[in-house]
N, C-alpha and C positions, 0 to 999 in steps of 0.2 A: 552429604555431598563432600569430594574430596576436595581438598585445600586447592589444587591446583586448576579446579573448576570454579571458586568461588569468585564473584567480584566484587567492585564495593560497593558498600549497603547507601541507598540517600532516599532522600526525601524528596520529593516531587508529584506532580501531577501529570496528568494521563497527556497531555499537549506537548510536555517538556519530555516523557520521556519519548516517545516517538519523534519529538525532531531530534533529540540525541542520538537515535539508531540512525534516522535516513541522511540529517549533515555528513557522517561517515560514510555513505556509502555510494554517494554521488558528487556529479561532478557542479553541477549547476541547480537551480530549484527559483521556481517562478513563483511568485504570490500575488494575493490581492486579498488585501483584509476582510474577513466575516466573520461575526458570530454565529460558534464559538468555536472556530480555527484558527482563528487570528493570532493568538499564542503561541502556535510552532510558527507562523512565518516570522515574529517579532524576535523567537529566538534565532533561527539560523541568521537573522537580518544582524542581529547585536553578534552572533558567534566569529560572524565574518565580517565585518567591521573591526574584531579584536585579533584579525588574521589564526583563528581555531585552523588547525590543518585536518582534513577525513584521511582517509586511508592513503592517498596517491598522492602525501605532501603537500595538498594544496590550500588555499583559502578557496572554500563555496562558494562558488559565483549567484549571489543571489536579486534577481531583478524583481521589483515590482513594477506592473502591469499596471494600466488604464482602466482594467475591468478582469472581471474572470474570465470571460471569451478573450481576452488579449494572452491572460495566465495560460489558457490551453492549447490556444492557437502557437506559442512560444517554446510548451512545453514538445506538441507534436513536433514542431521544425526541429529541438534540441537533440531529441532521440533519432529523427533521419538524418541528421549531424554525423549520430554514433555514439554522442554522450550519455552518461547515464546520468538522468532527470528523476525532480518530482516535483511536485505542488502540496499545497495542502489548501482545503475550502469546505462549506459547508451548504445547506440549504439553496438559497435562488443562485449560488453561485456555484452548484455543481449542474445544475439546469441548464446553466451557460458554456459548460464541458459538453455538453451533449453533441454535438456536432463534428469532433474533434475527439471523441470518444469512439466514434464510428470508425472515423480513420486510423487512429491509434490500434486497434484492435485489426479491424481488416486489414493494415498491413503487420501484424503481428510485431508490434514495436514492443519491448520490454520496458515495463516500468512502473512503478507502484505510485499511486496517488490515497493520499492520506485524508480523511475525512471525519468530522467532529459530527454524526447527524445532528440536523435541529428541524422543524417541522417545515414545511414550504408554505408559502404567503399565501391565504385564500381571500376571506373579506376584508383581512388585515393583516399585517405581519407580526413575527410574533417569537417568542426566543422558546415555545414550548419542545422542548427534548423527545422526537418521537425520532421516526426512521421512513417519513415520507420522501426525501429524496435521497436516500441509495436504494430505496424499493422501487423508485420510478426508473433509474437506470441500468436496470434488470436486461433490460433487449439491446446494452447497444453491447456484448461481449467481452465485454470484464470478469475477471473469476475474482469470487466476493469473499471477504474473509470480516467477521464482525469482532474485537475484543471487549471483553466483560470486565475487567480489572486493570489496573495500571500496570502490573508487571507484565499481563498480558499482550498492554499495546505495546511494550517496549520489546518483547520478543518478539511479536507478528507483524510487526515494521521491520524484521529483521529475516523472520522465515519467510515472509511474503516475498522481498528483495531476492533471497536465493531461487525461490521458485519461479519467480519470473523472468529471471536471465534461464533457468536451466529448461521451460515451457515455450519460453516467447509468448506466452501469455501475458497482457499486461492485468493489472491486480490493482482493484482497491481494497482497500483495507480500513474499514469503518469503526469507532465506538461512540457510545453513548455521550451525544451532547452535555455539557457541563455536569452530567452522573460521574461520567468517568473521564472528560477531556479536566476538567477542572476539580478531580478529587484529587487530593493531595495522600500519599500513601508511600509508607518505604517498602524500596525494591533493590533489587540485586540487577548490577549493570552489568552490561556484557561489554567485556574491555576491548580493544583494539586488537592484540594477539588474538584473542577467543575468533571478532569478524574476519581477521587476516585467513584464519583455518577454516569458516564456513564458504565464502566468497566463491563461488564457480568461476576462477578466473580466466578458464579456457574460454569458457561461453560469452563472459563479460565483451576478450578479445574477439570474440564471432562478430560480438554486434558493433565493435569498433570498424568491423573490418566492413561490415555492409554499411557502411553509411555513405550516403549520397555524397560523390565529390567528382570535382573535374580529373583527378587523375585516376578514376577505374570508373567511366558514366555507364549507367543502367537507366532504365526507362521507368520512371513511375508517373504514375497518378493520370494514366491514359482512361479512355472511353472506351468502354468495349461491348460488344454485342449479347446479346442475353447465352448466346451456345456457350464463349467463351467464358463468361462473366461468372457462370452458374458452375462451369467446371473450377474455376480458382477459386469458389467458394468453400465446395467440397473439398476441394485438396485441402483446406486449413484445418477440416474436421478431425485429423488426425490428432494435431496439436490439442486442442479442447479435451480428446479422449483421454492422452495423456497425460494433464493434468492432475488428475487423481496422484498421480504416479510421483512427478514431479515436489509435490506437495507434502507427501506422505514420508516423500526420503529426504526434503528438506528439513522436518520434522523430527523426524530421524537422528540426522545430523548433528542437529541443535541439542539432542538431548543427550548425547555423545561427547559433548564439547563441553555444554553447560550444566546438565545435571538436572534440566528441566525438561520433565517432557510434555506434549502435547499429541491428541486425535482428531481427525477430524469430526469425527460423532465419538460425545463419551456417555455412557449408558448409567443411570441412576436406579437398581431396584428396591420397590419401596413393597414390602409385606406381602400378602397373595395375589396383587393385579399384572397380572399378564396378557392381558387383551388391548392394554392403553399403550397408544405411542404419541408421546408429542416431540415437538421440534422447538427448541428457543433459540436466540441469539443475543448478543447483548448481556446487559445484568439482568437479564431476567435468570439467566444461569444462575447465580448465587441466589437467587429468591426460593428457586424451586428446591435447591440442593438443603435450603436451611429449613423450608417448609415445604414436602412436600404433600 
């Protein structure tokens, strides 16, 4: 890697370094403590207490909520605002996103929400590390991005952010409950100049500019009839297609800038088997790659 793509080396965990990508890259950020998210709300809550500036000079306006239906119900109004938002939550409190996750998406609001899985309550609750709720919020329209590694999450808090201002897709972006939100590992930061040159800031101003207000009013969040209702469903189908696209050159980007690059699918071949395809996500990555 060239000098001039490098940045500085540190130590941290997979929680600290994605609220260090997304405090830069928004304006506001809503929380409500869970295990094991709790650690990026604690940070950007202490960054902006110490007046930290992101990118637009400012200190993160960072509110904690009543509840996680309060965090998302907050975070949807922020982005029909025009601001650029995030959250971070995990298990029973991404369940409570659900509703507000619907709307988020069907009005195609840009925005990454950050997520630590941990298993959902059944006869008891329980701090076991699985991926039972980002696999239950599969149907409300989110395009899903999992990291496997700390330096990971700290770049795909960071390519997620670009493709979802350049998609109007809004984006989670999930890793491994306290495997990877609470490993501790050095990584290479991505500085401020580096985010200044990936930032879509035409697009960013797009969604500055539709945002709900008394001086340009539009109509949302009407009743409409199943003829109409099923036509503006389709018309957003476009956007999902493009996606891919979005994603790919966000990626792209990032590897242009910083020297790191990333795929959406990366292919492992292991001796004479050609007929096996599997699919992981997560650190199952690093398991398979070191045994396969």
């Amino acid at each position: 890697m060239s000098d001039d793509r490098s940045g500085e080396m540190k130590c941290v965990d997979g929680n600290w370094a994605v609220a260090h990508a997304s405090y830069r890259m928004n304006d506001c950020a809503y929380i409500f403590p869970i295990t094991p998210s709790s650690p990026m709300g604690e940070e950007v809550d202490e960054w902006a207490a110490h007046h930290k500036k992101n990118l637009w000079g400012q200190d993160l306006r960072v509110i904690e909520m009543q509840s996680e239906g309060g965090a998302a119900g907050a975070l949807h109004g922020a982005l029909i605002s025009g601001s650029c938002a995030t959250t971070y939550t995990a298990s029973q409190g991404l369940l409570l996103y659900i509703p507000n996750l619907y709307k988020i998406a069907g009005e195609l609001l840009p925005t990454v929400i950050h997520v630590a899985s941990r298993a959902l309550a059944g006869e008891a609750l329980s701090i076991y590390g699985d991926h039972s709720d980002t696999m239950l919020v599969r149907g409300c329209g989110l395009a899903m991005i999992s990291s496997f590694s700390v330096q990971e999450a700290h770049d795909m808090a960071i390519i997620t952010q670009v493709a979802t201002f350049t998609s109007r897709v809004p984006f989670l972006h999930f890793m491994d409950g306290f495997r990877t939100s609470h490993e501790i590992n050095k990584i290479e930061l991505v500085s401020d100049d580096h985010l200044r040159k990936l930032l879509p800031w035409k697009q960013i101003e797009e969604h500055r500019r539709r945002a709900l207000s008394p001086m340009h009013p539009s109509q949302r969040g009407t009743a409409q009839a199943p003829d109409v209702f099923m036509q503006m469903v389709e018309s957003s189908n476009q956007y999902y297609k493009d996606v891919d696209k979005h994603f790919i050159k966000a990626m792209a980007d990032f590897k242009e800038v910083t020297g790191r690059g990333y795929k959406p699918f990366e292919y492992s071949y292991y001796g004479s088997l050609t007929s096996c395809c599997h699919y992981y996500h997560g650190i199952l990555c690093c398991c398979c790659q070191q045994y396969p």
